[in-house]
N, C-alpha and C positions, 0 to 999 in steps of 0.2 A: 367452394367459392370463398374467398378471404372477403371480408370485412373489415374495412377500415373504419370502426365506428365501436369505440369502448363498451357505449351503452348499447349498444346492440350485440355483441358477443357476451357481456355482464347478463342480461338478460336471459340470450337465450341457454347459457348457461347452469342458470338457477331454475329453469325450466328444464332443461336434462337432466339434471343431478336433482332435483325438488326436495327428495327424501333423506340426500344423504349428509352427512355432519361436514361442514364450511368451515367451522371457528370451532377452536376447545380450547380453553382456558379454565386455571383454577381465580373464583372470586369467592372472596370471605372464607376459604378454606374449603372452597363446595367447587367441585368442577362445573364448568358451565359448558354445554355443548349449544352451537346456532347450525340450522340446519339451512342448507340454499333458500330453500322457500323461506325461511325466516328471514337471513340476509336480506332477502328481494323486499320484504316489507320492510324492514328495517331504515333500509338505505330510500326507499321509496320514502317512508315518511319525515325523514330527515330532509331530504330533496325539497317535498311539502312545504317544511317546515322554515329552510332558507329562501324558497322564492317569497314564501309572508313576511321576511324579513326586507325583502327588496332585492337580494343576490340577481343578479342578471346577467345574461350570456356576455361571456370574455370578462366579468367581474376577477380578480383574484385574491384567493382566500388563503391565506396560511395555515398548515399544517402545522403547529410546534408541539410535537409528541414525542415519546418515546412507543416501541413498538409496545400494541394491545389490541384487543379486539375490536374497538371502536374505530380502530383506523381504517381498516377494505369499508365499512361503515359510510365514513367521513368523506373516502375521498370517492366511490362509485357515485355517490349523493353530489359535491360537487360536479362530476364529473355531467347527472342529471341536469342540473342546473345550466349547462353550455359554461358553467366559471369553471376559472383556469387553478389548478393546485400548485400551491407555495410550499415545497416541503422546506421546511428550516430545524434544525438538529436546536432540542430545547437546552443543549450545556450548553452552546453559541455564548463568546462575550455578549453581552447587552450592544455595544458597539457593531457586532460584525449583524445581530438581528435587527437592528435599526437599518443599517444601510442597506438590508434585502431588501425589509418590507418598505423604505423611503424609492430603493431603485424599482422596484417591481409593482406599487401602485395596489399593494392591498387594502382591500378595504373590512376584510371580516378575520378573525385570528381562533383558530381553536385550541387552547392550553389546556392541561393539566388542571384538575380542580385545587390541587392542591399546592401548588407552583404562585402563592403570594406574594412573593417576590416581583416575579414574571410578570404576573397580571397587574400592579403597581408600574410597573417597566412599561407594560405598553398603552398603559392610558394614557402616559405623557407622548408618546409616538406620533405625529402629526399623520393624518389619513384614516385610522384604522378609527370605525363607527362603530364595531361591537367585537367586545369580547366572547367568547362560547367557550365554557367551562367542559370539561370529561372527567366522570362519567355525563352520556346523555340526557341524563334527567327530565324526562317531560318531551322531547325531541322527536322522539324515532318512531314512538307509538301512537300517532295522530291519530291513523285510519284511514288518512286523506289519501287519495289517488293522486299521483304527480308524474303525469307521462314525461318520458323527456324532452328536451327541448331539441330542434330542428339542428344536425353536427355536420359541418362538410367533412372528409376528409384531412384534408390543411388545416381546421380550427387547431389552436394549440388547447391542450389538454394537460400541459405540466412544464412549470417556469421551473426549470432546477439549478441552486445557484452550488458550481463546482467551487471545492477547497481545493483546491490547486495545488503541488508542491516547489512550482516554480514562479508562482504570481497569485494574484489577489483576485478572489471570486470574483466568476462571473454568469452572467443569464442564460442557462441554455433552454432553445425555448424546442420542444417534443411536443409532435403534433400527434390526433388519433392514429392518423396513417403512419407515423415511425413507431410507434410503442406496439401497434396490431401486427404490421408488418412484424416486427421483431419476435411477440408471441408465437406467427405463423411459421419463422422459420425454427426456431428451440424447438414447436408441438414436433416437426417434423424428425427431429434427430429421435425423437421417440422414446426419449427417457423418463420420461414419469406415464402414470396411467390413473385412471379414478379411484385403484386403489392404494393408494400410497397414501403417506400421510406425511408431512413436512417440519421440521422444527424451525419456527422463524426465532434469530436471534438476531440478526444483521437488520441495522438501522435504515427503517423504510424510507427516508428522508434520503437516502441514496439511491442513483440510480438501476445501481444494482440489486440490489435488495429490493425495489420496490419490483423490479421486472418478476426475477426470478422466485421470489418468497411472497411474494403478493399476485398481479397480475398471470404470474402461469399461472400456479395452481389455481386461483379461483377459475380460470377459463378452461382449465383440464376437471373440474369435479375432485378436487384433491383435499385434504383434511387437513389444515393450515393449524397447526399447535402455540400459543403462546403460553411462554415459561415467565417467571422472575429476572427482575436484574441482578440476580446473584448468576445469571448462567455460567459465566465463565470461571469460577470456583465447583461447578455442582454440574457443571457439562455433561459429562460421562452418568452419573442418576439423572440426569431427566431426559440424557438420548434413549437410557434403558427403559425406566418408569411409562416416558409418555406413549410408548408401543413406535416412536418414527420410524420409517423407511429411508426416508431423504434426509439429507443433514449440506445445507447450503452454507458455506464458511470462505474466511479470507485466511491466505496461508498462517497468519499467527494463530488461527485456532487449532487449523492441525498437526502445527509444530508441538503446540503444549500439548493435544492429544497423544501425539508421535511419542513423545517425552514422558508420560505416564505409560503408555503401553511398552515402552521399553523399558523403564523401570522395573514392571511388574513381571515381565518375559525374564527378567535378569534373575528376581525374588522367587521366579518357581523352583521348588525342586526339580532336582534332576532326571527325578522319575517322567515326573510331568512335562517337560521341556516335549519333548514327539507332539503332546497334546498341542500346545501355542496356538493355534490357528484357532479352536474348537472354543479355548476357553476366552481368547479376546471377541470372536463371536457371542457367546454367552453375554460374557462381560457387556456389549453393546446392545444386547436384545436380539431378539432371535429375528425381528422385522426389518432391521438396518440393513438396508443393502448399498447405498449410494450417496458416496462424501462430492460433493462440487466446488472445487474453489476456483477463485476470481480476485480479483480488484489489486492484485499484485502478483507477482511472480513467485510460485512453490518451487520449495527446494527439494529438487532431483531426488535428494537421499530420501526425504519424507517417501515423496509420491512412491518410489521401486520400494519401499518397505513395507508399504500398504498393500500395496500390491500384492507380493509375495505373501504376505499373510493372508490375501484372499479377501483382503478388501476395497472395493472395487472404488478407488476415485481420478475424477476427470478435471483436470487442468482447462478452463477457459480463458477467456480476452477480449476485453470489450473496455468503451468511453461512455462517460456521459452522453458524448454530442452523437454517440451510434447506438441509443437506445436501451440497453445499452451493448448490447454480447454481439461480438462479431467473429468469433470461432468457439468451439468446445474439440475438446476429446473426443471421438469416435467412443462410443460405449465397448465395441469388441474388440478395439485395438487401439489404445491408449497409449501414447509417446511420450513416457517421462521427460521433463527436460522444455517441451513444448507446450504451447498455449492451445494445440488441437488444429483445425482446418477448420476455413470460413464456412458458416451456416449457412441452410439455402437462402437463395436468395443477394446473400452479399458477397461481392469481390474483394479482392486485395490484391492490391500490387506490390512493391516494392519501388521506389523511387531513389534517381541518384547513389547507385548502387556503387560500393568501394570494390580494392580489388577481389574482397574476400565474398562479394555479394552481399554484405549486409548495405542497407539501406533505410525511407522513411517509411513507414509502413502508412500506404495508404487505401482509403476502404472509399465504395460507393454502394449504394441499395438505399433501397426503401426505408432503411431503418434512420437513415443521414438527418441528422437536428435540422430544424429548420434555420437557424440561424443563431447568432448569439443576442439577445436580448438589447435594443436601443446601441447596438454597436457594429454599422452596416462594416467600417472599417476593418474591425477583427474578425468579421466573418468572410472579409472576401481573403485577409491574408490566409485563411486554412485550409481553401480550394482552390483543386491546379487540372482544369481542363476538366470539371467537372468532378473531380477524387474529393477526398476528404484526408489532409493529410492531418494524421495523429499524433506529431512530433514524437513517437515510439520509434525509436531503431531496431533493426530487427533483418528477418531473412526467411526464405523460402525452402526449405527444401526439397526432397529431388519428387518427394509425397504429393506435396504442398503443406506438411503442416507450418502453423508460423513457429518463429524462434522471435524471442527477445533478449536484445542486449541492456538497454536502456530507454532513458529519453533524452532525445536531442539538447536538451535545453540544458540538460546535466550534465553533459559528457564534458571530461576534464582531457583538455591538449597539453600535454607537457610540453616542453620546448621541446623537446627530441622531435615531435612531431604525432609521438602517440597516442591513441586516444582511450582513455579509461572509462569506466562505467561503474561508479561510486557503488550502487548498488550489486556489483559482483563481487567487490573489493570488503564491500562490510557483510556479504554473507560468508565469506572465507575468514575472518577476523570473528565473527559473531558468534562463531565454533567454539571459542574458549568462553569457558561457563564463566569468570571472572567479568565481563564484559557485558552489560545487561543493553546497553543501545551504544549503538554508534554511527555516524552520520562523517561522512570523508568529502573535502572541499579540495578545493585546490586553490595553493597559497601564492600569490603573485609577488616573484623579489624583485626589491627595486633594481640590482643590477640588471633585472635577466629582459630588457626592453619590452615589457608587458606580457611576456608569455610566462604560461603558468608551468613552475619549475618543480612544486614539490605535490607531493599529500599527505594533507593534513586531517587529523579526525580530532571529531569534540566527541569525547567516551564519559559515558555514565556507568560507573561500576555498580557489579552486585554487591548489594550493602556490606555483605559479611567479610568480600577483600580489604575494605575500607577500617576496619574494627582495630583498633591502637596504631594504626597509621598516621604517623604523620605527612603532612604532605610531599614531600624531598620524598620522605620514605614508599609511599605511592606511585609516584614517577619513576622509582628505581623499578620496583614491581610490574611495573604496568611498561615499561620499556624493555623489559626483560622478555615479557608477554608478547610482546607485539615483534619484537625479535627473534622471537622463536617461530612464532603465525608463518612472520614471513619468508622463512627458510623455503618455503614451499611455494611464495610465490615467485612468477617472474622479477628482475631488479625494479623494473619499471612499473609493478601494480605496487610496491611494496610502501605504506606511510613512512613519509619520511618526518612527522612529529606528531604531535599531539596535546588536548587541551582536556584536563579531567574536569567533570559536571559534575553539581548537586543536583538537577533539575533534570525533570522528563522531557525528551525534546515533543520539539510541538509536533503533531500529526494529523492527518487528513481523519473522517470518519471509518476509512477501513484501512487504518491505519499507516498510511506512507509519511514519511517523513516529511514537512514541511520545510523542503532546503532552504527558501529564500527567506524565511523567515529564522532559520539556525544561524545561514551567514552574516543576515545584518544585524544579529544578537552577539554571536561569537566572534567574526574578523577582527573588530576591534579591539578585544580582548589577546585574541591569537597576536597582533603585531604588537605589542605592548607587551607580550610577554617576550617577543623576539629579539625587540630593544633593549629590554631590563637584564637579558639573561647575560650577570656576569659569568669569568671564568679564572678565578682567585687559583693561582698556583700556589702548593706545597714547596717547603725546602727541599725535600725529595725530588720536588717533579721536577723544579727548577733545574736540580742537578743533570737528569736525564734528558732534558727538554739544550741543556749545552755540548749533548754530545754532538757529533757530527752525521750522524745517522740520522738523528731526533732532527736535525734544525732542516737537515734537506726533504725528511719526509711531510715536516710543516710547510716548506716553503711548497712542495709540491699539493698540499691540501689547499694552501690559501693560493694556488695559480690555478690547479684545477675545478674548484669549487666558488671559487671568486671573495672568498674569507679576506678583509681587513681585522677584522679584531683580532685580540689575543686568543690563542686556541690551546685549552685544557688537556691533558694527559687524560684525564679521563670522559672526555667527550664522547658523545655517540655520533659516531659518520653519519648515522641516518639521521637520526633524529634530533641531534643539535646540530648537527652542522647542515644539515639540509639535503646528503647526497642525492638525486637520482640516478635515473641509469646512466644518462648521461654524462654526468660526474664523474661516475665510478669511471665508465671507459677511460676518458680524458684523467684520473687521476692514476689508474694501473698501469695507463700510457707514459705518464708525466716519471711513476718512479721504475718502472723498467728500463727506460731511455738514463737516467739518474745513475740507477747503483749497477745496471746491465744484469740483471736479472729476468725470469719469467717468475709473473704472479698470475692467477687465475684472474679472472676477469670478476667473478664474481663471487669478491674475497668475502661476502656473508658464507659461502657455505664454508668458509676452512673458519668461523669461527672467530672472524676477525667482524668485530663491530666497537670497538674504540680508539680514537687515536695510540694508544698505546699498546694495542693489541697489532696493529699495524706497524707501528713501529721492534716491535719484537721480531715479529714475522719479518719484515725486511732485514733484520739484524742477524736473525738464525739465517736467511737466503746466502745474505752477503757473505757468512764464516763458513757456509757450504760451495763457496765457486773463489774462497783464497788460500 
């Protein structure tokens, strides 16, 4: 029988498991183990401890933590209480934690004890009545008995405000019945079991992390580990160290994992190479059986490498507003490439499918938010005949597993009429180790009647490309780079410029790019460099640029391309002059009909990437057909 009722699976769960270890963490240098029955009093006496403070059913309270052990603590205890959980990420500007807890009506905040800053921050805050410092100090060991309070189903149970990559958080409000529901359908795929034990490093202020690293395990009897915030330096010793089985990640963890294990596969002797499989085993602990990622899209090559070595991880997919997992991986048959097939319980359709079949990906079940927070508007634009659409593009196959392309809201239309998915474009570019972020927009020309003509990427280089570089001298480098990348892609995915960064770009908590806030930081920069960019002729070029060859294969760039300025010999067609595919066609067209010649259409692969590299090539054509 499902239960939709937190404190009621919380419970009977620490009465299954009673004896066996909840929480392990090291404090003061001394491991600390909590065992369920401990939990239960723990979180009991804190429950206690907040009703004497005044907390009352639908109060909401903020979470501001980083992961630790006081947090399954913190928020089962809330949850006692019938108030509602505020998770908010404690690096949050001051600015973006004001406007939660001003939008969401908290009245109680739990920080860091040592977060003086934070705690100064939020006594100016208008609403919030008490601050609660962690460690618990004095809290959790009362003794007092604190049953819980009387939960429908429908009460909400957790205000989570999403970091968006296309807009500015907002409320999504999870009820017991979506979060239970959601547990019931993951318990069912049957991947974890009471003996497992989990390394939580993924930020429980999300809602992924909170489902998967927090709420299963504790409702499965499972051994929940917290580490240090050095994890991502020291990953690999504390998967081995801490004895885990499960290891719950977003693809950037086990890209850098991918990336040390292939390093090390490369450094074995040759004797050793047969072994590979045995010693990256080792190397993880002899317990680690099962890598999970989420909250973005893993690259194909990681996942089939994993694999192959016999390590076994599963591709998931899931929103905030769907609890958040609404497919996994089949544990015996895992589809690289894909996000897995919807969990029990929840459908998926596809909507406004193209001709290729991709489409919006939309979900309905039990697990569906109940709405977005004080915003009846934005909740009703996200449901169509009862679905939940996702603004995720995406597709079915012949399986049902899903596939994803992108998000709606990102996809760049060229004028041509095609449609790109930035995020395919910067994993193919991301490949070169010179490149440390890259984020691709799409640049609107003013001749081109508002339709987006080019792609453009704002690139943060690995520091050490950048070392006696000057900047000219960077741009030659990094357009050489990007030149190269794109020999392999279609004309039409390929950037046609680019803006180099000293700054990280901003990002979501599990790491996605934050477009809307890239573009309205960069655009401005990006046109401003488009306006500025002279194009100072050589006496040389001069010379070449008066031949009769040079001036027709110019007139046919600036008629194809729609160029009024002066156009340099040593221009790049992609990327200073803007080509897309389109271009190209209409300019191959422009100088075949010209000198009566055949040129390949897609003069990147013969090598031809500057005005004067074209202009040769037309000159060698035309002394081969007189």
């Amino acid at each position: 029988m499902v239960i939709y009722n937190l404190n009621k699976n919380f419970i009977d769960s620490c009465r299954r498991f009673s004896g066996r270890i909840a929480i392990e963490a090291k404090k003061d240098g001394r491991l600390e183990r909590i065992t369920y029955k401990d939990l239960y009093k723990r979180v009991n006496s804190l429950a206690f401890f907040l009703s004497s403070l005044g907390v009352r059913k639908s109060d909401r309270i903020a979470i501001i933590l980083e992961n630790r052990p006081e947090w399954p603590v913190i928020f089962f205890a809330v949850s006692f209480t019938g108030a509602i959980a505020v998770p908010i990420a404690p690096s949050s500007p001051h600015k973006d934690i004001s406007l939660i807890l001003s939008d969401s009506g908290a009245r109680f905040a739990f920080i860091p004890e040592d977060n003086k800053e934070l705690r100064e921050f939020l006594k100016s805050c208008k609403g919030i009545e008490k601050i609660l410092t962690v460690p618990l100090s004095g809290m959790e060991e009362t003794g007092k008995i604190c049953e819980p309070v009387s939960i429908e189903q429908d009460d909400l149970a957790v205000l989570l405000y999403t970091s968006g990559t296309t807009e500015a958080p907002k409320g999504v409000m999870l009820t017991h019945k979506n979060l239970c529901a959601n547990f019931h359908s993951i318990e069912k795929e049957k991947l974890f079991s009471k003996k497992d034990s989990m390394l939580s490093i993924l930020p429980l202020f999300h809602s992924y992390a909170l489902m998967t690293t927090l709420i299963v395990p504790v409702f499965s009897g499972l051994k929940i580990i917290y580490v240090a915030a050095d994890w991502p330096e020291r990953l690999g010793e504390y998967v081995k160290s801490s004895g885990s089985s499960i290891l719950i990640g977003v693809p950037q963890v086990f890209s850098m994992m991918h990336a040390r294990i292939t390093r090390k596969i490369q450094e074995l002797p040759g004797l050793l190479k047969p072994f590979k499989k045995i010693l990256i085993k080792i190397g993880l602990g002899s317990r680690m059986r099962l890598f999970v990622s989420g909250g973005a899209k893993l690259d194909e090559t990681v996942c089939r490498d994993f694999l192959k070595l016999g390590i076994k991880i599963l591709e998931g997919y899931g929103l905030t507003e769907t609890s958040p997992v609404v497919s996994i991986n089949p544990f015996r048959k895992p589809r690289p490439g894909s996000c897995g097939m919807a969990v029990d319980g929840v459908e998926v359709k596809i909507f406004d499918k193209d001709k290729d079949g991709i489409g919006e990906i939309a979900v309905k079940g039990p697990n569906i938010m109940k709405g977005y927070y004080r915003d009846d508007a934005k909740t009703k634009s996200v449901f169509r005949d009862g679905w939940f659409l996702t603004g995720d593009l995406g597709y079915l196959d012949e399986e049902g597993y899903i596939h994803i392309n992108g998000r709606s809201k990102e996809v760049i239309v060229l004028s041509s009429g095609k449609n790109i998915y930035p995020e395919e474009v910067e994993r193919h570019y991301l490949k070169d180790p010179g490149i440390k972020e890259m984020c691709v927009m799409g640049v609107i020309k003013q001749k081109g009647a508002g339709n987006i003509e080019a792609l453009h990427a704002v690139i943060l280089p690995d520091d050490e490309y950048l070392k006696g570089f000057s900047q000219e001298e960077a741009r030659r480098v990094f357009t050489k780079k990007l030149e190269a990348s794109g020999k392999d892609l279609p004309s039409h995915k390929r950037i046609t410029g680019f803006t180099i960064i000293k700054e990280k770009l901003g990002r979501t908590a599990l790491g996605k790019i934050k477009r809307y806030e890239v573009q309205k930081k960069y655009m401005p920069l990006i046109m401003d460099e488009e306006k500025k960019r002279q194009r100072i002729l050589t006496q040389e070029e001069e010379a070449l640029m008066k031949t009769d060859i040079a001036r027709k294969v110019i007139a046919c760039l600036k008629e194809g391309l729609e160029i009024n300025d002066e156009i340099n010999l040593n221009d790049n067609i992609q990327f200073d002059l803007g080509a897309d595919s389109l271009g190209m066609v209409g300019l191959v067209s422009a100088i075949e009909k010209n000198f009566n010649i055949e040129l390949d259409e897609d003069i990147m692969q013969q090598n031809i990437s500057t005005v004067k590299d074209l202009i040769l090539r037309v000159k060698e054509l035309t002394s081969q057909t007189t």
